[in-house]
C-alpha positions as CSV (number, residue, x, y, z in Angstrom):
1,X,6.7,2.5,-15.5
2,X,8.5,6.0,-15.5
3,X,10.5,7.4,-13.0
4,X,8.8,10.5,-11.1
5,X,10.4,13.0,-8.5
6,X,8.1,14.9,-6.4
7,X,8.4,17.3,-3.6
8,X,8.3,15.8,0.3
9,X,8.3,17.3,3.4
10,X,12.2,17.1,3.8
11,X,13.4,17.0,0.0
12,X,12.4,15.3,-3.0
13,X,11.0,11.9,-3.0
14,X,11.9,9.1,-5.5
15,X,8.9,7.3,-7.3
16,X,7.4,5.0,-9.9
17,X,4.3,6.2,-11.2
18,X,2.1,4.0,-13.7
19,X,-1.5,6.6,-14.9
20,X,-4.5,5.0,-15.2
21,X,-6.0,5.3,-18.7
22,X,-10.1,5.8,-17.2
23,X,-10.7,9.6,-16.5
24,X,-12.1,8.5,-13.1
25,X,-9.4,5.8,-12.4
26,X,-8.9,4.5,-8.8
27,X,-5.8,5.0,-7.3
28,X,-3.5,3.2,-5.2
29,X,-0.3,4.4,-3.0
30,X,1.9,1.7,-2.0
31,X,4.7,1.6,0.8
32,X,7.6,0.0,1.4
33,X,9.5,-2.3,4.4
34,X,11.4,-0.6,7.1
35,X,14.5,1.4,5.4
36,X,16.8,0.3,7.7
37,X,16.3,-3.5,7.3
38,X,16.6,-2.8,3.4
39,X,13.0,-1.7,2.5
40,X,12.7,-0.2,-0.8
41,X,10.5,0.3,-3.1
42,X,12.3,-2.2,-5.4
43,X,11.0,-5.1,-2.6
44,X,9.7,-7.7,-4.5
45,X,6.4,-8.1,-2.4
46,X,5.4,-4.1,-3.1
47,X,6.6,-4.8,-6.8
48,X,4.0,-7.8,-7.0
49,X,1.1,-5.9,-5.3
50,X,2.2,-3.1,-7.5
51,X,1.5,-4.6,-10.9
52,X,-1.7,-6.3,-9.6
53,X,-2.9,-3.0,-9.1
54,X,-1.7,-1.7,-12.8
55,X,-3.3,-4.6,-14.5
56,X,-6.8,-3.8,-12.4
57,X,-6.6,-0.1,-13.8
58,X,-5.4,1.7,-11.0
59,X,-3.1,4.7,-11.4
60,X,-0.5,3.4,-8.8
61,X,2.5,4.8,-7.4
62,X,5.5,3.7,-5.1
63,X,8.2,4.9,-3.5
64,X,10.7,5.3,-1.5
65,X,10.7,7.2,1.9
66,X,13.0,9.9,3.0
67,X,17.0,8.6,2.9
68,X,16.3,5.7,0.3
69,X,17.5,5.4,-3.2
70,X,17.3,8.4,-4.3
71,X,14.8,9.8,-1.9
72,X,16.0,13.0,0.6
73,X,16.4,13.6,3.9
74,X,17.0,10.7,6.7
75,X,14.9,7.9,8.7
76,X,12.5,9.5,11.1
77,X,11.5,6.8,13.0
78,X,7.8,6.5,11.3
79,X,6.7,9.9,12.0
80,X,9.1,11.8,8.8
81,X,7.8,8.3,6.9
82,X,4.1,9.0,7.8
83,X,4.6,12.9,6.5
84,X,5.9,11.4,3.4
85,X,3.3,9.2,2.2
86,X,0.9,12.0,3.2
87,X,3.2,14.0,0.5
88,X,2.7,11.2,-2.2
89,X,-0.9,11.0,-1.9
90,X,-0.8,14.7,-2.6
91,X,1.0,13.9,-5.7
92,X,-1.1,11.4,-7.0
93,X,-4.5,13.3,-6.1
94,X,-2.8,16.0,-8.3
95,X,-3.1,14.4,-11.5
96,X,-6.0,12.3,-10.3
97,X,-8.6,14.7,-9.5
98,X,-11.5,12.5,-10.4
99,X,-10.4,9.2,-8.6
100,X,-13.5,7.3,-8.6
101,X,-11.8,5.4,-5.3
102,X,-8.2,5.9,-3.4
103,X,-6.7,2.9,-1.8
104,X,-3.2,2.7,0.2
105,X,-1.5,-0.4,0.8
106,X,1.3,-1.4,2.5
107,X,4.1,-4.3,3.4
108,X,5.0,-4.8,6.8
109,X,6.6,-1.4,8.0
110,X,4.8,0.2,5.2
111,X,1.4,-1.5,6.7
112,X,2.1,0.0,9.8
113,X,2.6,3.6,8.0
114,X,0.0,2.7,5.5
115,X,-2.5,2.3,8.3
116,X,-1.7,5.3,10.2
117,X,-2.5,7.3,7.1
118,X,-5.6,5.6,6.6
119,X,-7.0,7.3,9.8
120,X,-5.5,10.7,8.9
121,X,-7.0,11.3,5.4
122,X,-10.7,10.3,4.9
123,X,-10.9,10.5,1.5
124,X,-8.7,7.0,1.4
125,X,-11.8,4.5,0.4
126,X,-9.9,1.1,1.5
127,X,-6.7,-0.6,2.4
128,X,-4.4,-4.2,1.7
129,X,-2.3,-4.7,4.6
130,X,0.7,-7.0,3.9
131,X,1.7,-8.7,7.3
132,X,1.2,-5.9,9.8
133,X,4.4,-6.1,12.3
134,X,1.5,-6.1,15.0
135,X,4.1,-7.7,17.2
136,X,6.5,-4.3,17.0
137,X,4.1,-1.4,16.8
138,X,1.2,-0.4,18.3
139,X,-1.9,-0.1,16.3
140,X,-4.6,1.0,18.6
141,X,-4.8,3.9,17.1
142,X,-7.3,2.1,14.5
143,X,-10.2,2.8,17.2
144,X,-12.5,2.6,15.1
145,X,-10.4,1.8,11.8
146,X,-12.4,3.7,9.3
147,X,-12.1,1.7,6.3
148,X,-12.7,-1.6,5.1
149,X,-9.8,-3.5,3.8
150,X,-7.7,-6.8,3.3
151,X,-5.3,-8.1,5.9
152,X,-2.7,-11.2,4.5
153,X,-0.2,-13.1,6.6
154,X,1.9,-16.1,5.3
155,X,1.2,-18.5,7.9
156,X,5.6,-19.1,8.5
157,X,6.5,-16.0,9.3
158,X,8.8,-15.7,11.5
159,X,9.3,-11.8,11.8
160,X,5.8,-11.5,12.2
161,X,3.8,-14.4,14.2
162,X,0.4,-14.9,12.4
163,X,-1.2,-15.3,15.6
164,X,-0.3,-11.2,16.3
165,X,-1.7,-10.7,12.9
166,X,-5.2,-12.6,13.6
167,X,-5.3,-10.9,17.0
168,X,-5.2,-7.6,14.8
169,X,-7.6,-8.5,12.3
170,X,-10.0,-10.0,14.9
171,X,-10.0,-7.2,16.9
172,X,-10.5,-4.8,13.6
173,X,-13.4,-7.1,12.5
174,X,-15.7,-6.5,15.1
175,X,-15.9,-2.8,14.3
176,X,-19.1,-1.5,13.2
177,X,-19.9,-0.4,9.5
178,X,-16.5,-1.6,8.2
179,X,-15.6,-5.5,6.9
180,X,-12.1,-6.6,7.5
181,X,-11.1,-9.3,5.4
182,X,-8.1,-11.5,6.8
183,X,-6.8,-14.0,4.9
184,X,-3.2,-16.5,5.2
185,X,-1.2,-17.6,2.4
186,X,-0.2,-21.0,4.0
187,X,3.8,-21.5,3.9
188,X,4.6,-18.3,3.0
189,X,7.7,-16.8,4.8
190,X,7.3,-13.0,6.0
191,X,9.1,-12.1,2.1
192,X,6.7,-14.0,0.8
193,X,9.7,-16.5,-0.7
194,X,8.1,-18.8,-3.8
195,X,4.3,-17.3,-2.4
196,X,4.4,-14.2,-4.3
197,X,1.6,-15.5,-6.9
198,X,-0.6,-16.9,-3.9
199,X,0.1,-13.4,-2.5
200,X,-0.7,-11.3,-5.9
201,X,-3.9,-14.2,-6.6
202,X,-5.2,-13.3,-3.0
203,X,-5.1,-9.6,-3.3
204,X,-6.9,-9.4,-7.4
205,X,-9.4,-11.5,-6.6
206,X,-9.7,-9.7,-3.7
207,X,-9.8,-5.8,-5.1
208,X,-12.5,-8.1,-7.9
209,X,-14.7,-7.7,-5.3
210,X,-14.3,-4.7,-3.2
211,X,-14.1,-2.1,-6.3
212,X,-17.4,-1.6,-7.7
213,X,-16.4,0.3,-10.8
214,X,-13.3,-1.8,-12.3
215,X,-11.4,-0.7,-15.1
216,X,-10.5,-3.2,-17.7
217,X,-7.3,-4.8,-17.2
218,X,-4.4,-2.4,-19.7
219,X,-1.1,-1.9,-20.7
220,X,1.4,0.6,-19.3
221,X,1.0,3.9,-20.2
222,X,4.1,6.6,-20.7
223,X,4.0,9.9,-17.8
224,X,4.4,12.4,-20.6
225,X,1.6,11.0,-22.4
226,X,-0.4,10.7,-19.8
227,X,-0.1,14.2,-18.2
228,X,-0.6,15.8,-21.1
């Protein structure tokens, strides 16, 4: 799980990278709650989702937005956050030039980014949304969402009604030539408190079925090794 600094719209950006071992392995950006409520890329729900994608084969990278950890620069109210995980997929298509698929997933704040990036950069195959803050954000802008993708919501959240989140899904669902997939994790608090196995179980069964072309499951490889 190495460290990895790379270059963002308004300074360096903080990361941990993990490369696929397939020449044509998927990727998978993922983004983190709001950084002024804490978010980091150290959040133990984008951890979770982080090694489910590792162990399906994925070269996988998260971060942290602009004014976190170690990352430059200072909150931007979505649109400096949106720039930067445009700038990360950049990275990763870098050293992934033959991605057989590219997939961005977000938690909460990072759904909301996540999903605004989706409609920006067509080359992004599919999406795992991790309880949407539909209630705070708009997301209209999904008209038509161009991707198919997986929408979870523990059914106790508090920060995040799961009735906003069906509303969302519902609405997404009825697009044309896209399948939305919603799915609750009953009990689970927005954090995802003693649910993050329900959580991780939902998503790899999940991403079982939606990528056609799965690596096998594989251990960690080292950055230097693998850029070489």
């Amino acid at each position: 799980m190495p460290d990895v600094i790379f270059n963002g719209p308004d300074g360096r950006l903080e990361g941990r990278y993990h490369h696929g071992r397939t020449p044509n392995a998927p990727i998978a950006l993922l983004l983190h709650p709001h950084p002024q409520h804490g978010g980091s890329m150290n959040n133990k729900v984008v951890y979770a989702l982080y090694q489910t994608f590792v162990r399906r084969g994925f070269s996988t990278l998260r971060f942290n937005f602009r004014g976190v950890g170690r990352s430059q620069g200072r909150f931007d109210n979505g649109l400096g956050e949106l720039a930067d995980a445009a700038a990360a997929l950049d990275w990763m298509q870098t050293y992934n030039p033959n991605t057989s698929a590219s997939w961005v997933t977000g938690f909460s704040f990072g759904a909301w980014i996540g999903m605004q990036l989706l409609m920006r950069r067509p080359e992004l195959d599919g999406f795992v949304s991790v309880a949407p803050p539909a209630n705070h954000y708009d997301f209209s802008f999904l008209a038509p969402c161009p991707s198919s993708g997986l929408i979870l919501q523990g059914t106790a959240d508090t920060m995040v009604p799961e009735a906003a989140t069906a509303k969302l899904a519902q609405k997404l669902a009825m697009q044309r030539n896209i399948e939305v997939t919603y799915r609750t994790v009953d009990g689970a608090s927005h954090f995802f408190h003693d649910h993050l196995d329900t959580l991780t179980e939902e998503v790899d069964s999940y991403l079982a079925q939606a990528v056609t072309e799965r690596p096998a499951p594989e251990p960690p490889v080292e950055l230097a090794e693998a850029l070489s």
